[in-house]
C-alpha positions as CSV (number, residue, x, y, z in Angstrom):
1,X,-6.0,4.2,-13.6
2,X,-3.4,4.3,-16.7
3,X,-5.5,0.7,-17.4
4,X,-9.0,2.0,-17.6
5,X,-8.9,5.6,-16.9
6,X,-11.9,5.0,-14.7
7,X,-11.7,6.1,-11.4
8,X,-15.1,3.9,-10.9
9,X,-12.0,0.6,-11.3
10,X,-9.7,2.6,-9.4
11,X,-12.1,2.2,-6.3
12,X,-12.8,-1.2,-7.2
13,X,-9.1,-2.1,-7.2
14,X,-8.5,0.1,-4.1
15,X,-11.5,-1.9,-2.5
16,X,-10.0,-5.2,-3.1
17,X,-6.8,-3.9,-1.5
18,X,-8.2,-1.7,1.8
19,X,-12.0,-3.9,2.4
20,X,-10.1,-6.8,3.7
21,X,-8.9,-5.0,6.6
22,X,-12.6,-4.3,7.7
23,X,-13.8,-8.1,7.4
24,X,-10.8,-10.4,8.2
25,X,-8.5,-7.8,10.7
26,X,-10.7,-9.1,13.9
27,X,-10.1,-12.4,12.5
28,X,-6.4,-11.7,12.3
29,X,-6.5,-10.6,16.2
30,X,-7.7,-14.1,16.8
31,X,-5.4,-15.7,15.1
32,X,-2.8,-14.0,17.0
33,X,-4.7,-14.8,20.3
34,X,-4.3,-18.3,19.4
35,X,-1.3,-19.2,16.9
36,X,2.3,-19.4,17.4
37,X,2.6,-15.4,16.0
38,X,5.9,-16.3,13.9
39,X,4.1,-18.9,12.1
40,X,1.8,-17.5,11.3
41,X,3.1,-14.0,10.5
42,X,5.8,-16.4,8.6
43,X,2.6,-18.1,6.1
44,X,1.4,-14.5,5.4
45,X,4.6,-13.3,4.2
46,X,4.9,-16.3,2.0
47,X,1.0,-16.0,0.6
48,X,1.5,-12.4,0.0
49,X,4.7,-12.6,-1.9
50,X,3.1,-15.2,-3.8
51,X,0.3,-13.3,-4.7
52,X,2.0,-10.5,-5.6
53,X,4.3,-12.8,-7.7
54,X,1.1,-13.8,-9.5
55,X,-0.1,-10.4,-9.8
56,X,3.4,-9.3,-12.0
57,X,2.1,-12.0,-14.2
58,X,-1.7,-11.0,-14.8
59,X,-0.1,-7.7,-15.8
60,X,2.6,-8.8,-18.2
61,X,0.1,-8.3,-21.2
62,X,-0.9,-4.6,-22.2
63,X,-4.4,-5.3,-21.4
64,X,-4.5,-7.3,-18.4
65,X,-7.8,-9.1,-17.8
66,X,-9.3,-6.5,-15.1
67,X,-11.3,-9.3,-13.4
68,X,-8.2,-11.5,-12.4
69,X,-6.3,-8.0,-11.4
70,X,-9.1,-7.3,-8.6
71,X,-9.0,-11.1,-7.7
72,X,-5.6,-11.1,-6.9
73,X,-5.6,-7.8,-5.1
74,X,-8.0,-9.2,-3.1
75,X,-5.9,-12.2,-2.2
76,X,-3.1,-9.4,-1.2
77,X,-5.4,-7.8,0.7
78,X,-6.7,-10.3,2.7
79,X,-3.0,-11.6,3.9
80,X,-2.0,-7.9,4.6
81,X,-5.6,-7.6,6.4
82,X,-4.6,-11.0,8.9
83,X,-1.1,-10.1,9.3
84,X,-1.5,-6.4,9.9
85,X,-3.0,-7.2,13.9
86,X,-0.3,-9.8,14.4
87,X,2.5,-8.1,13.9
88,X,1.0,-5.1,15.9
89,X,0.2,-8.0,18.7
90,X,3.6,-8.5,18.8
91,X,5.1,-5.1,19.1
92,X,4.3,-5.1,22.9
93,X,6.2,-8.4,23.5
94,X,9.0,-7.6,22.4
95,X,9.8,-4.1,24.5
96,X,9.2,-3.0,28.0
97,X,6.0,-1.6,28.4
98,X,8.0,1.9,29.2
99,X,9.6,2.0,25.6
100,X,6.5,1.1,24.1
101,X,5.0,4.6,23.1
102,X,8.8,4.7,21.4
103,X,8.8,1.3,19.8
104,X,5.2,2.4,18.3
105,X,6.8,5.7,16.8
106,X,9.3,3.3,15.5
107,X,7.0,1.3,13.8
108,X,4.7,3.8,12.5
109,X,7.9,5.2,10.8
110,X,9.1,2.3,9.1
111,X,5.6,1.8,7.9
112,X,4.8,5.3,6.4
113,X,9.1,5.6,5.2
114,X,8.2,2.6,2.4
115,X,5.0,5.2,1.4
116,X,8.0,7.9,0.9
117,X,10.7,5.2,-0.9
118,X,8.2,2.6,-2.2
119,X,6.4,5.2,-4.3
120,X,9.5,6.7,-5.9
121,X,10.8,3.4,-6.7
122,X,8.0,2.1,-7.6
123,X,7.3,5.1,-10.0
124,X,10.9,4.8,-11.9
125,X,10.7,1.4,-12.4
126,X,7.0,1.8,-14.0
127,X,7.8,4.5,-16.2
128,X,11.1,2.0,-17.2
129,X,10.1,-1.3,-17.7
130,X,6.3,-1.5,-16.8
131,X,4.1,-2.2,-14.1
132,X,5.1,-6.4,-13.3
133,X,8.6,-5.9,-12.2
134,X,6.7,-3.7,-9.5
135,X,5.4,-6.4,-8.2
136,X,7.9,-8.8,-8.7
137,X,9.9,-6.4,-6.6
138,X,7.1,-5.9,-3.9
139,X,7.6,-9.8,-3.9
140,X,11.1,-9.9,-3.4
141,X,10.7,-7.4,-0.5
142,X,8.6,-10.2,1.8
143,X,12.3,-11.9,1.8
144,X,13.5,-9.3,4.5
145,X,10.8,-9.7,6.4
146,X,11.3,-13.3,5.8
147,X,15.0,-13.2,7.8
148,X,13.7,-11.1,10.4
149,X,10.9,-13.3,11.7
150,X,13.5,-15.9,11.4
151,X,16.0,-14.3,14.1
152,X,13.6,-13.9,16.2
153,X,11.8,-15.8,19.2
154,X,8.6,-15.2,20.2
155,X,6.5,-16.5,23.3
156,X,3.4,-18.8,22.7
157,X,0.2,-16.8,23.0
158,X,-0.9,-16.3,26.1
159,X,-3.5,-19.1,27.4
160,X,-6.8,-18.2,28.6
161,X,-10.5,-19.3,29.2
162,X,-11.9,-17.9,26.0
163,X,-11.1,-18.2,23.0
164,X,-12.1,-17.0,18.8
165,X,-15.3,-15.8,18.8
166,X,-15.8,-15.3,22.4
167,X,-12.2,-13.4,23.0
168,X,-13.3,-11.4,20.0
169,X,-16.5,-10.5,21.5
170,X,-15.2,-9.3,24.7
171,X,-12.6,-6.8,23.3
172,X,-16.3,-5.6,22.1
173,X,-17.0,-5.3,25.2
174,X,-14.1,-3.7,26.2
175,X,-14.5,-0.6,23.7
176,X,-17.9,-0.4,24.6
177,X,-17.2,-0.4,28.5
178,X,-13.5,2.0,28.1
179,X,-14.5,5.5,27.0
180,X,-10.9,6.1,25.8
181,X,-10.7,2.6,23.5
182,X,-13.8,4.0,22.4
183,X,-12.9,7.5,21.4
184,X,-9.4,5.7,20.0
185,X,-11.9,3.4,17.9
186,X,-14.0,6.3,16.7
187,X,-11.3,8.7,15.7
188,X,-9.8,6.1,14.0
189,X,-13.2,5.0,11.6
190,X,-14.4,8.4,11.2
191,X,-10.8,9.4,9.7
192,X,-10.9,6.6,7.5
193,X,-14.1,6.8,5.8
194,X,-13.3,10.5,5.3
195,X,-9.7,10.8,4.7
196,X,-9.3,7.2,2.2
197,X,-11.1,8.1,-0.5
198,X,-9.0,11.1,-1.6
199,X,-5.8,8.6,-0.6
200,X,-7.3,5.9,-3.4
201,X,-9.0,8.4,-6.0
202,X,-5.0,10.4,-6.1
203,X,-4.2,9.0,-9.3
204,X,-7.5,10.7,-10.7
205,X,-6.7,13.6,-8.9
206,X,-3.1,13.7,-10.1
207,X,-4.3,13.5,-13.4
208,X,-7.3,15.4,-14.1
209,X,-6.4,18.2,-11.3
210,X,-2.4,18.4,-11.6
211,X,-2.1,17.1,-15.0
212,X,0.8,14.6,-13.2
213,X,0.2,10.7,-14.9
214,X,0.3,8.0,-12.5
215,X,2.8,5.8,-14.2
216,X,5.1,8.9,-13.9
217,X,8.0,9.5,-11.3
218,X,6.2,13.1,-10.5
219,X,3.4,11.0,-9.2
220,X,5.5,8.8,-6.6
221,X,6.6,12.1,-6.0
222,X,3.2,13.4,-5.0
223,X,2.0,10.3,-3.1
224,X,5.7,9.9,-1.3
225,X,4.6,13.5,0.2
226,X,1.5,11.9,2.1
227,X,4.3,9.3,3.8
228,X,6.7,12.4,4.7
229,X,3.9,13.7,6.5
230,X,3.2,10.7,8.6
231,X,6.7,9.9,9.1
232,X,7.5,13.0,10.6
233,X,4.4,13.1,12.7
234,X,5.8,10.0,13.9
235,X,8.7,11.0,15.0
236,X,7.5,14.0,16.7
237,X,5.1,12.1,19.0
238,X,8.2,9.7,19.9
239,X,10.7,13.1,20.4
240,X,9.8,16.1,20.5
241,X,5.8,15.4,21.7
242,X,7.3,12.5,24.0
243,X,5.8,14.2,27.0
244,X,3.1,16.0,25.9
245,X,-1.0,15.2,26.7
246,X,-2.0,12.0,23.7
247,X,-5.2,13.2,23.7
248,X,-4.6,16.9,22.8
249,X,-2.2,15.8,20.0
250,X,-4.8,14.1,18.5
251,X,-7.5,16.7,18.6
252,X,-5.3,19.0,17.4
């Protein structure tokens, strides 16, 4: 937005980064259905820091060429679009099925935390030295992830009849025939399609509305309030909601 002022780019941009996740995410769940997980999760880390490494460099100059900005977005987006399902495949392996509404919580809170830190950080080191060392730093960040898929050991995928496009097709099946996968899967979409669009278009928002400029540490301010939210939500449904009714929760 501090490019082009647009918010018609800002979608575009944000549509590189989020699209992904609707085209290649059921691909990803095959992938982990048929791939050593580490591996694989392993090559994603390494193509998205990469990427991201490549991105710090399309914005070194002051007017970046826009086209190569959404084409490596896109890039990013695809990796985080294949590895997001395999590392939520391997969540269940790695803690007793009774922990697991726990483990979840967990890693919902780690997830939303970097929306509270990332954007803060990422703000101050904008407003200092520009937007590449963001990325160069969202690079360097794949390196933890890097030594923790290296300590750990994961079982082969599970070996069954089907496989791609027909194991695919029956977890189809399976929302279609399970009212509460489908319910799950609903929620889910419909609060996404409403919800997303204010989350991308916040930069316009910030600054037409608040008068707060994205490249500004009062804007990872506002947008690290969106990841306090979810972070203490998550924590609530691990604690303090532990034994109280899912479904309820949710409607509420």
């Amino acid at each position: 937005y501090d490019l082009t002022r647009s918010p018609a780019f800002v979608g575009v941009i944000m549509a590189a980064q989020l699209g992904p996740l609707l085209l290649f995410s059921p691909l990803g769940g095959m992938i982990a259905d048929a791939i050593d997980r580490r591996r694989s999760l392993t090559v994603l880390c390494l193509q998205q820091a990469a990427f991201s490494v490549l991105l710090a460099l399309v914005t070194v100059p002051a007017d970046p060429n826009r086209g190569l900005l959404v084409a490596m977005v896109l890039c990013v987006g695809i990796g985080n679009a294949l590895y997001a399902p395999i590392f939520s495949a391997v969540v269940p392996i790695l803690v007793p099925r009774e922990d697991l509404p726990g483990a979840i919580s967990l890693n919902s809170v780690q997830m939303n935390a970097s929306r509270v830190i990332g954007p803060f950080i990422g703000s101050t080191i904008y407003a200092a030295v520009g937007p590449s060392w963001v990325f160069v730093l969202n690079a360097v960040s794949f390196g933890f992830v890097l030594v923790a898929l290296a300590r750990v050991t994961l079982p082969p995928p599970e070996s069954t009849g089907d496989q791609g496009l027909h194991r695919l097709l029956e977890g189809l099946r399976v929302a279609q025939r399970d009212r509460v996968v489908g319910q799950c899967l609903t929620t889910i979409a419909t609060f996404s399609f409403f919800c997303l669009p204010f989350i991308t278009q916040l930069p316009t928002i910030a600054d037409r509305n608040l008068g707060i400029d994205a490249d500004t540490i009062g804007y990872g301010l506002l947008y690290g309030c969106f990841g306090t939210g979810a972070v203490l939500g998550a924590l609530s449904i691990g604690t303090v909601f532990a034994g109280r009714d899912k479904a309820t929760l949710t409607r509420v």
